[in-house]
C-alpha positions in Angstrom: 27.8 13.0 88.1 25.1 11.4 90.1 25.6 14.2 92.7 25.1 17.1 90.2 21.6 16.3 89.3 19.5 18.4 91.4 21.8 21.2 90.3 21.6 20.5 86.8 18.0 19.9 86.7 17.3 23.5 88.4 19.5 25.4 85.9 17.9 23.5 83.2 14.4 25.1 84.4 16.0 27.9 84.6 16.8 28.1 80.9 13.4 26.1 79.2 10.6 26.7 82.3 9.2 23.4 81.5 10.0 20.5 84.2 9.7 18.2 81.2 12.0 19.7 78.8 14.7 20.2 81.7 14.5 16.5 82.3 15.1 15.9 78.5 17.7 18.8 78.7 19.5 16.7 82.0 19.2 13.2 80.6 21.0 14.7 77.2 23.5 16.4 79.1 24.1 13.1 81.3 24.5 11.3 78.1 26.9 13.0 75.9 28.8 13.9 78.9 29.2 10.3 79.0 29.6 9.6 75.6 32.3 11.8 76.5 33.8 11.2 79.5 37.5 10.6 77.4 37.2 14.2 76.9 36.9 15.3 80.0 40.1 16.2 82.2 40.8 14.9 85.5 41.3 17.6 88.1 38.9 19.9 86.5 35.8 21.2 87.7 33.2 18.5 86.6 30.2 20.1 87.7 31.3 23.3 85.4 31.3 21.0 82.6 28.2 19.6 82.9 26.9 23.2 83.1 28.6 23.9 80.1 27.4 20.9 78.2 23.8 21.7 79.3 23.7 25.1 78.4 25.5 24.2 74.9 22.5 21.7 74.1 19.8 24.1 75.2 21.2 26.7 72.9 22.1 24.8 69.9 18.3 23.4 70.3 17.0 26.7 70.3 19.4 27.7 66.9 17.8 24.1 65.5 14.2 25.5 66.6 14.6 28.9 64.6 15.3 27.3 61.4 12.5 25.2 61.9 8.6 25.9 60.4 6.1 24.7 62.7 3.5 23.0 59.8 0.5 21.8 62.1 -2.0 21.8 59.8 0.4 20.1 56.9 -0.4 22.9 54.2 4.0 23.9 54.3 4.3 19.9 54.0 1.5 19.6 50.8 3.4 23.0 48.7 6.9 21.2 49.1 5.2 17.9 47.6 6.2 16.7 44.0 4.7 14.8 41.6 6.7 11.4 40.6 8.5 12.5 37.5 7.2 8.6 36.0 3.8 10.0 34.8 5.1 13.4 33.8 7.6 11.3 31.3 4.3 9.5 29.7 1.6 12.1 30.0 4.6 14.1 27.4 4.7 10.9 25.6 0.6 11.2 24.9 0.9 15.0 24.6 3.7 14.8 21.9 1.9 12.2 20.1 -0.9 13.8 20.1 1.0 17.5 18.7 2.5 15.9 15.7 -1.1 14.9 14.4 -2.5 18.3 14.8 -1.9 20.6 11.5 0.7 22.6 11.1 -0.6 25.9 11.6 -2.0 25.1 14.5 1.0 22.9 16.0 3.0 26.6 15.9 0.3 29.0 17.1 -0.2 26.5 19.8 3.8 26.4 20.4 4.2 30.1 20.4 1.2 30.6 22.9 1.8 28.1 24.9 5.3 26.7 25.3 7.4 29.7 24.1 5.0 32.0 25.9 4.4 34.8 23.4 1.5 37.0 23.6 -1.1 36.5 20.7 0.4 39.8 19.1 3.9 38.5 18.8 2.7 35.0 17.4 0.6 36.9 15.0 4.1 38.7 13.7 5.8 35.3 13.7 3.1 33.9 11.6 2.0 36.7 9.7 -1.2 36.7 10.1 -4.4 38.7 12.0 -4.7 38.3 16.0 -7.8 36.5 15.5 -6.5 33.7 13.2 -3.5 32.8 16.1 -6.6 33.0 18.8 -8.6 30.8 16.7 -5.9 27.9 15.8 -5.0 28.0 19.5 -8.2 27.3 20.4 -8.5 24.5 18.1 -5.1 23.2 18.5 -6.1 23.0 22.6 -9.4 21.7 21.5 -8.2 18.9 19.4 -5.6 18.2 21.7 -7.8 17.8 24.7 -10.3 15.5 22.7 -7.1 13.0 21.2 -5.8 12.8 25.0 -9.2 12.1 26.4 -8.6 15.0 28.7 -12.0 16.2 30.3 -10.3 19.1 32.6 -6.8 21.3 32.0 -5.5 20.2 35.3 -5.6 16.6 34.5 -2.5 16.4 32.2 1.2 17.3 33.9 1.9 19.5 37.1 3.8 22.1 35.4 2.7 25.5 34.5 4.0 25.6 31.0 2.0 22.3 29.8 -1.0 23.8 31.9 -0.9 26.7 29.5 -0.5 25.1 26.4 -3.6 22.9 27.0 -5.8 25.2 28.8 -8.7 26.3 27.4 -8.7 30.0 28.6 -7.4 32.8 26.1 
């Protein structure tokens, strides 16, 4: 195997272009072909399987490399972040709490709005009544929520979209 190197290590630059990475490429190839070596079959040519094994590795790296997203700066690490489901479960504890006290009027316009995700026009139907009333008990309901809760800003209460919406203040 010794007696391959020079070989190996010039048809591993061959493939990368990069002294280092041919080094890495030969030492991995040395390795698993001794890891190995059971495999291999006396009589055979054993520098054409260290070719092979080489130029497998290189190859496989490169099919790794393509599925791969370089994330330098961290911003592909941040979007794929979560928030621990623990203070989700209790900020819904406070924020169901906190719905059953407001009246019931504005409990459902603030439901339809928000968590069902009907336009202000629909709720109206639901409720029978004007456009304006639904607009106005939302904007209670949120305002009243957001004072019981101690909640300064929208964004401070849950990750998720749908508890973003029913507790902004924005119509």
């Amino acid at each position: 195997m010794l007696a391959q190197l020079p070989t190996l290590r010039a048809f591993a630059y061959s493939l990368c272009s990069n002294f280092d990475r041919a080094d890495d490429l030969v030492q991995e190839t040395l390795l698993k072909a001794w890891q190995h070596l059971d495999k291999f079959e006396e009589g055979t040519n054993l520098r054409a399987w260290l070719f092979t094994i080489l130029r497998n590795s290189y190859f496989s790296e490169l099919r790794k490399k393509r599925r791969e997203v370089e994330d330098v700066d961290g911003k592909m690490t941040d979007a794929l972040s979560v928030a621990p489901a623990q203070l989700g479960h209790l900020d819904m504890q406070d924020f169901r709490k906190a719905l059953t006290t407001l009246p019931d009027e504005q409990r459902e316009a603030l439901i339809l709005i928000g968590a069902v995700g009907m336009s202000y026009e629909e709720a109206a139907g639901v409720a029978q009544c004007a456009v304006g009333t639904i607009k106005s008990r939302v904007n209670r309901a949120r305002t009243k929520l957001a004072e019981r809760m101690g909640m300064t800003e929208p964004d401070v209460f849950g990750p998720d979209a749908r508890t973003a919406a029913v507790v902004s203040r924005e119509l």
